[in-house]
N, C-alpha and C positions, 0 to 999 in steps of 0.2 A: 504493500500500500504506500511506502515510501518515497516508491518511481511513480506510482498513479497522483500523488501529492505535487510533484515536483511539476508534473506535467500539467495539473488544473493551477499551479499555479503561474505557469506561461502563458494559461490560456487566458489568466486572469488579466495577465499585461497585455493580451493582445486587445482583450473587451477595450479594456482602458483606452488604448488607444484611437478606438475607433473612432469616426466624425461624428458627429450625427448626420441623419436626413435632415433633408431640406423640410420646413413647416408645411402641414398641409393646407390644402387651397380651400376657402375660404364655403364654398360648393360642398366641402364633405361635409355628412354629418358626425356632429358634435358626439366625442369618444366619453363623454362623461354621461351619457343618456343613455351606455349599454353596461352589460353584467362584465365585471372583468376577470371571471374566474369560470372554468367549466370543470367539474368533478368529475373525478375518475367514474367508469360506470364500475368498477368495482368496489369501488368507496361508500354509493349510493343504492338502495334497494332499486327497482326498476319502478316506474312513473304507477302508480293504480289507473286503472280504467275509470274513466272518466262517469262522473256521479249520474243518474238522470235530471233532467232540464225539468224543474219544478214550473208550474202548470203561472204560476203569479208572474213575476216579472215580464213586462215584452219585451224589452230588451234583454234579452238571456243570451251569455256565450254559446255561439255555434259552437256544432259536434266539428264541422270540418275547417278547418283552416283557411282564414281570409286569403286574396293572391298575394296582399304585399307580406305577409308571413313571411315567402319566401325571399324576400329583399331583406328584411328584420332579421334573418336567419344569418345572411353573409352579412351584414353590418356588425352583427355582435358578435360575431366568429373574430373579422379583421379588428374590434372593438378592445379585445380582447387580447390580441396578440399585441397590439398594439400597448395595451395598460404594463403589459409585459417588458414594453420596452420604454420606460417611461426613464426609464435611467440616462438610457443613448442618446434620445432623442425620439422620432414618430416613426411608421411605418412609411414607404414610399408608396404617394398618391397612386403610381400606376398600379400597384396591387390592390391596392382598398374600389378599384372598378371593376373588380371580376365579379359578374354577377352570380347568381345563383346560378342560373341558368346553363351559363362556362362551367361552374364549377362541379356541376351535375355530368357534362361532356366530359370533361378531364378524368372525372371518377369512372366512368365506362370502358375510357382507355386506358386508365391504368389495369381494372381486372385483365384484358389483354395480356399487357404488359407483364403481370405478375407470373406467368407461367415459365419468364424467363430469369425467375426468381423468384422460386414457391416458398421462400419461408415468414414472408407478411401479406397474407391474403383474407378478401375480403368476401364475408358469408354474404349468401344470394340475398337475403334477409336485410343488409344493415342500408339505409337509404342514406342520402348525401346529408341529410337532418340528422340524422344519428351521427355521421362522422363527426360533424362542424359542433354539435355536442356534446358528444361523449368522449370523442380521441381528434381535439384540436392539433397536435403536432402530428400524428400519423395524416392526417387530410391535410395540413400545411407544405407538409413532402410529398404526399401524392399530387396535389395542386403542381409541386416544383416539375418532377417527373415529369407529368405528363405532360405541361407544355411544351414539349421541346419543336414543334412547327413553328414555336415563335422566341429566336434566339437572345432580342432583347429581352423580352419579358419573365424567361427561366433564367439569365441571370440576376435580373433584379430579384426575384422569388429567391435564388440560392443567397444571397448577398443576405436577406433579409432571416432566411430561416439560419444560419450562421448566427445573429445575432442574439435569436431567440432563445437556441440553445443554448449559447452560452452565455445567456443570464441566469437562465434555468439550471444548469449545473451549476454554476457559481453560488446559486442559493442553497444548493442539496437537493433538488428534486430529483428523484428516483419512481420512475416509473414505467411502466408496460408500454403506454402511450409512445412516451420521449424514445425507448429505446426500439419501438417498430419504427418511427418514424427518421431515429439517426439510421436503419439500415436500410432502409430505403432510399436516404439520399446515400447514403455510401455507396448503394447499390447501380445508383447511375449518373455518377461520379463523373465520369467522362464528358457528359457536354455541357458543363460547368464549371471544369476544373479551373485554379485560382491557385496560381504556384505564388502569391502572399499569403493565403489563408491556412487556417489550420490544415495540415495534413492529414489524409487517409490514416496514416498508423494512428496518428493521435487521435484520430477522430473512434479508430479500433477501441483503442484502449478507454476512451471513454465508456465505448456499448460494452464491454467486459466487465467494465466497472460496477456497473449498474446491472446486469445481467447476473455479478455475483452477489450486490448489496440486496438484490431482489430473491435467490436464492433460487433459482432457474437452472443450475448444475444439480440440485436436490432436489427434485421436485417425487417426492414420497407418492405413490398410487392410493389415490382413496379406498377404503375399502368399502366396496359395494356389489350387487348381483350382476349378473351378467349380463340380464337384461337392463340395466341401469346404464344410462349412454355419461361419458366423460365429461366435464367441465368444459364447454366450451374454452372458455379462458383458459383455463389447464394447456390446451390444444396451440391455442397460440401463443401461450409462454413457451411451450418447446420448438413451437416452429424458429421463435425469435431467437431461442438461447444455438440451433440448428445453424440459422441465418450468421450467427457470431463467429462460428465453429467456418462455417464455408469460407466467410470471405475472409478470415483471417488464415485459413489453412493454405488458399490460392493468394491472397496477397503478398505473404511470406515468403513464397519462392521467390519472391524480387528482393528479398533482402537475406540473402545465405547468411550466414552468423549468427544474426540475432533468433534472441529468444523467442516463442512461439507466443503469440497472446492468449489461445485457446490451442490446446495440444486435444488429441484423438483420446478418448475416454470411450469403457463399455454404455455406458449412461446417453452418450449421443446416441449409439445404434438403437440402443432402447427405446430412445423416444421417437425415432427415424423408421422404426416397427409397429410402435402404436398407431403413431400417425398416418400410416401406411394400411393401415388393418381397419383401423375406424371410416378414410375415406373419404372424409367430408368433403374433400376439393379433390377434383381430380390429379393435380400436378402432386397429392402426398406421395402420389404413388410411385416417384422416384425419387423421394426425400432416402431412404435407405442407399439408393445405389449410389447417388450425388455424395451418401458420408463415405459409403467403401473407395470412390477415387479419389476423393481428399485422402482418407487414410493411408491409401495408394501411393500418393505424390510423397507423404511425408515416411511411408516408405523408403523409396529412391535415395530423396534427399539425407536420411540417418544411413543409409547404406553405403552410398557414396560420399560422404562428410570429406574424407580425405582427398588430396587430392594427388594421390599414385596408392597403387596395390598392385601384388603379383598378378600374372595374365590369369592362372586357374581359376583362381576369388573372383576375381572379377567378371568369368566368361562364367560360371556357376549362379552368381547371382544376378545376371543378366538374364537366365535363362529361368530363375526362380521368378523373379519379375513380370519377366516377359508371359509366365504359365499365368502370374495370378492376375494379370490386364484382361488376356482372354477368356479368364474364367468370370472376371466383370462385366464384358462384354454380351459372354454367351448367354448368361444369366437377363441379361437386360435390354435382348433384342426386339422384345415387343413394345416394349416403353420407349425406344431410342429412335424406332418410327414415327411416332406421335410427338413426342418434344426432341424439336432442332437442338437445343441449347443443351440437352444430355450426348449426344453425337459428338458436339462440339467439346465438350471436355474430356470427354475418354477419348478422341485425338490426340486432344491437346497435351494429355495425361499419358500414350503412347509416345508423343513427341519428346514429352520432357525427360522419359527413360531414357531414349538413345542419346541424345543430346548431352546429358549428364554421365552415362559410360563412356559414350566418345572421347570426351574431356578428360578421363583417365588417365596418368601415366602410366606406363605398365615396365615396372621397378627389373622386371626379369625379359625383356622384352628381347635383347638380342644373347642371349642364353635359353629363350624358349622357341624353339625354331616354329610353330603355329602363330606365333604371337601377333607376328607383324599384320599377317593375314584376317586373323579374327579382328586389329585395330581398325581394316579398309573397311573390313566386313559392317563395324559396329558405326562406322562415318559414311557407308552408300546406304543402309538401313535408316539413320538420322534424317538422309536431306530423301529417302523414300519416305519418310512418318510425313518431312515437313509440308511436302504436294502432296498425300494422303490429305493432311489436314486443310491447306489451302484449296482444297479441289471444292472440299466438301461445303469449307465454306464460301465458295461462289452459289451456292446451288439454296441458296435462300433469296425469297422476293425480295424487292425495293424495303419494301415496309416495313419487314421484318430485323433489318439493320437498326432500325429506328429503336425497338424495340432488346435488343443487343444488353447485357448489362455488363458492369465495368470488369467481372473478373475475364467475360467471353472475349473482350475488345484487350485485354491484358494479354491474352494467348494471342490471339490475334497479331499484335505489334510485335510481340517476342517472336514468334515463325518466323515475321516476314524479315526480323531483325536476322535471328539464324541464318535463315538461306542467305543472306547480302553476306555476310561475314563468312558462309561458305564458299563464296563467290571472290571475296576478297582477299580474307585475308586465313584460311585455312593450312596450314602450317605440311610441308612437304613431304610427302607420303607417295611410295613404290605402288604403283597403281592408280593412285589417285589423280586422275585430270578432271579439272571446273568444265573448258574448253568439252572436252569429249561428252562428259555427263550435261554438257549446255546448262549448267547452274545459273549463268546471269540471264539466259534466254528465259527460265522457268521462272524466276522471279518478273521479268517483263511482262510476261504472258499471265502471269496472277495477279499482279500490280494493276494491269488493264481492264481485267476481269470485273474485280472489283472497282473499280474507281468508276467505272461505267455503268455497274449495277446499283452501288449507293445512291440514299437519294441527292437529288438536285436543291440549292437553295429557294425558299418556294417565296422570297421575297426579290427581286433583283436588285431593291436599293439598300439589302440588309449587307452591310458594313464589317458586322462580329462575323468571325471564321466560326463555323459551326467543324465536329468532331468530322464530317466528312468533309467536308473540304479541304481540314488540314489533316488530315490519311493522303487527300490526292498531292499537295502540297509536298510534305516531306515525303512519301515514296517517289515522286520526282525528282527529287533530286539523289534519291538511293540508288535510281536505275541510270539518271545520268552517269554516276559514277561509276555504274556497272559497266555502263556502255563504254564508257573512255578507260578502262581497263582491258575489257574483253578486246579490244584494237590492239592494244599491245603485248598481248600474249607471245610466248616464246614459239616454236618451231612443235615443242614437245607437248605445246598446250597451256606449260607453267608460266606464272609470271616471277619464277625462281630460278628461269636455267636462261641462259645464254647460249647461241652457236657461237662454232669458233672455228677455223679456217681449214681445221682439218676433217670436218663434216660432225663431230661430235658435241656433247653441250656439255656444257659445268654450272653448274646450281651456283648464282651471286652469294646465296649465305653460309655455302660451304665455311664460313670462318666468321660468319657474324653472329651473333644472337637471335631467336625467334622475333621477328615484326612484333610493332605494337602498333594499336589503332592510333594513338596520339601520335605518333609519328616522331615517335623520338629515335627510333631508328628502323631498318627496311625500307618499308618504301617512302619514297622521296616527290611523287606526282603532288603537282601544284594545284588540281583541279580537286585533290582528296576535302571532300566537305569538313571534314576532323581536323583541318590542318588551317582551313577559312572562321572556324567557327569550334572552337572546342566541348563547346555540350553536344557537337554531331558525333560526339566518342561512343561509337556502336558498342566497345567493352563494359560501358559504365551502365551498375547495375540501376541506374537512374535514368538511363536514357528511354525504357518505356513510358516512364514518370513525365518523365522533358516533351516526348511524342504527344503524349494523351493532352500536357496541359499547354500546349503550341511554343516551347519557349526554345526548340530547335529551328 
């Protein structure tokens, strides 16, 4: 709790800092003529059914709700976030105009949406009135989400819901609410990102925080009959403590070293089985298999920690590995039909096995006479996993990119990162030609793929780089540089050997040290982006971070 102290109290100086908003325009309605507080609905018993309309009075409250209800509804929702932020300053004007009406849209697209991250989903049952009163921050982040057609207005939304939060931890709030609604926005993280604002890790270690002060790693089974259905709320405390557990298990792989925020426990599968058996949403139904490849990756990653081992150990548990991907696979071939987004990570989750043995040194390698063989082996399998994965992910509509959440578009930029630096800068190896296997051609041909199927900006005077058009952006300039490499390949294909006048070639680094992406030695090209701009350093395990929040 020491390192969680430390860090609310950075977040404390970041509040501090903030500006405030600008005053509101003079046309809003007045923030002191709404409620500034909405109860948990587990705080609160549920509303009684409404008394009979006694026969005296004529002027009696109707049974159904006036139309301007629904205006009064979203006034004292933003009224509220608002009193929230009384310390900062106001909410921004252009939020406080979404009417009810948008914000009943938004909640439609978000259900969509959530299948591409089933751990905060929303029962058929709960209407946009319940949201706005019962779980104001979870509807504040779905509001954010699901704007994304309109690039100004979701970063105003994310700017604001930033603030919110962190008045609300600053205070101590702990709640169900707060912590669906931080993984929701962590969850699509991407076309909002703010390389000044709090970071994803930090924003982790908050939803952990509170997921443990809430007591969501123990959640004890009530005792009751079989026929007795679960605690609704029970249901979505494990989806959320679920949702903690994913994204911190795939967020991690970007930072090797550090410590896990949520590590794999029996107690996940458990509730990734309930959930799965009860049924209530259909997407539970691969809440279990989504925990076995998380489990999976942190597999890999404890396996391979080191960075050399004997060629045996290492071809052993490549093949242990490699048994239990397939057996998560075979297991989940009807589910992986139905939801894109499970396909997409047990690629991605094949990918990061090869890619991680690849990287191997192999300590016994020229005393193991197979060795050198099984290393080509384990680097033509890598960049096969990597257009495995890239293939597959061409072969979703326009829309459904939109829809994408941040850990998919994570794998996503790491591929496409692999295959370039397969292409570039892949270290020389007996066997191994880029030229022959057409490595920069395959990234051109995926590069296109994509950039062509994403969508288009559906404003022409919209200004802000939306997450796709800075994909099309920075992979342009990956494949330029693919392109003005692949021109100057050697005779043999490498861009490591030179001809020499007696018709034979000799490798330039015979006597140098392995290339570095910064270019502090090997190659020497003036056109290398790494060399114009040093956050383009394809090695830094920041540079997906740098991709996603456009500051390459």
């Amino acid at each position: 709790m020491r390192d969680f102290d430390k860090k609310l109290d950075k977040i404390s100086a970041i509040v501090a800092t903030m500006a405030p908003v600008s005053v509101l325009q003079p046309a809003l309605p007045s923030v002191t003529t709404v409620p500034s507080h909405f109860p948990e609905t587990a705080q609160r018993p549920s509303p009684p059914a409404p008394a009979p309309v006694k026969a005296s009075p004529p002027a009696s409250t109707p049974v159904l709700p006036s139309p301007i209800s629904n205006g009064e509804d979203s006034h004292s929702f933003w009224g509220s976030i608002n009193d929230t932020l009384s310390c900062l300053g106001r909410l921004d004007p252009v939020i406080r105009s979404i009417s009810f009406v948008h914000m009943q849209l938004l909640m439609d697209t978000y259900r969509t949406m959530s299948d591409y991250f089933p751990f905060v989903t929303l029962p058929k049952e709960l209407t946009c009135r319940d949201l706005l009163q019962q779980r104001p921050m979870l509807m504040f982040a779905v509001l954010t989400v699901a704007s994304y057609d309109s690039v100004l207005l979701q970063l105003t939304l994310s700017r604001e819901f930033r603030k919110v939060v962190m008045v609300k931890v600053m205070n101590g709030e702990k709640s169900l609410d707060l912590l669906q609604g931080l993984l929701v926005f962590i969850a699509w993280h991407h076309h909002y990102m703010d390389a000044q604002a709090v970071s994803i890790p930090m924003l982790l270690q908050i939803c952990a925080g509170i997921a443990g002060d809430l007591g969501l790693d123990s959640l004890t089974p009530s005792m009751r009959s079989p026929l007795q259905r679960e605690n609704p709320r029970d249901r979505e405390a494990k989806r959320a403590y679920l949702g903690c557990y994913y994204l911190a298990s795939n967020i991690g792989l970007t930072e090797p070293g550090k410590a896990r925020i949520v590590s794999y426990t029996s107690t996940l599968r458990t509730y990734a089985s309930e959930l799965a058996s009860s049924w209530e949403h259909k997407s539970d139904a691969i809440l279990p298999i989504l925990v076995d490849i998380c489990q999976f990756t942190e597999d890999v990653q404890e396996t391979f920690s080191g960075q050399s081992d004997q060629a045996l150990i290492t071809r052993t548990q490549v093949k242990r590995l490699s048994a239990k991907w397939d057996s998560i696979c075979l297991a989940s071939k009807l589910q992986a039909n139905d939801f894109k987004t499970l396909q997409w990570i047990q690629l991605a989750a094949h990918t990061y096995l090869y890619k991680t043995a690849a990287s191997i040194e192999l300590t016994d390698r020229d005393s193991t006479p197979w060795a050198s063989g099984f290393q080509l082996s384990l680097r033509v399998t890598c960049l096969r996993s990597i257009e495995q994965f890239l293939d597959n992910s061409t072969k979703l509509q326009s829309s459904q990119y939109e829809f994408l959440g941040l850990v998919d578009w994570l794998n996503l930029v790491s591929t496409m990162t692999s295959l370039s630096k397969l292409a570039l800068h892949s270290t020389p190896m007996a066997g191994w030609d880029t030229a022959e296997l057409q490595v920069a051609k395959s990234f051109e041909y995926f590069r296109d793929q994509l950039s062509s199927q994403m969508p288009r900006p559906r404003d022409p005077q919209e200004t802000n780089e939306d997450i796709f058009e800075r994909f099309r952006r920075i992979t342009a300039v990956m494949k330029m540089a693919l392109t003005s490499s692949s021109g100057r390949t050697s005779p043999g294909g490498s861009t490591f050997q030179l001809a020499t006048g007696s018709g034979r070639t000799v490798s330039l680094l015979q006597d140098l040290p392995l290339p570095k992406m910064n270019g502090a030695n090997g190659d020497d090209r003036s056109h290398a982006p790494w060399k114009l701009k040093p956050s383009f350093d394809l090695n830094s395990h920041q540079f997906p971070w740098r991709f996603l929040s456009g500051t390459v």
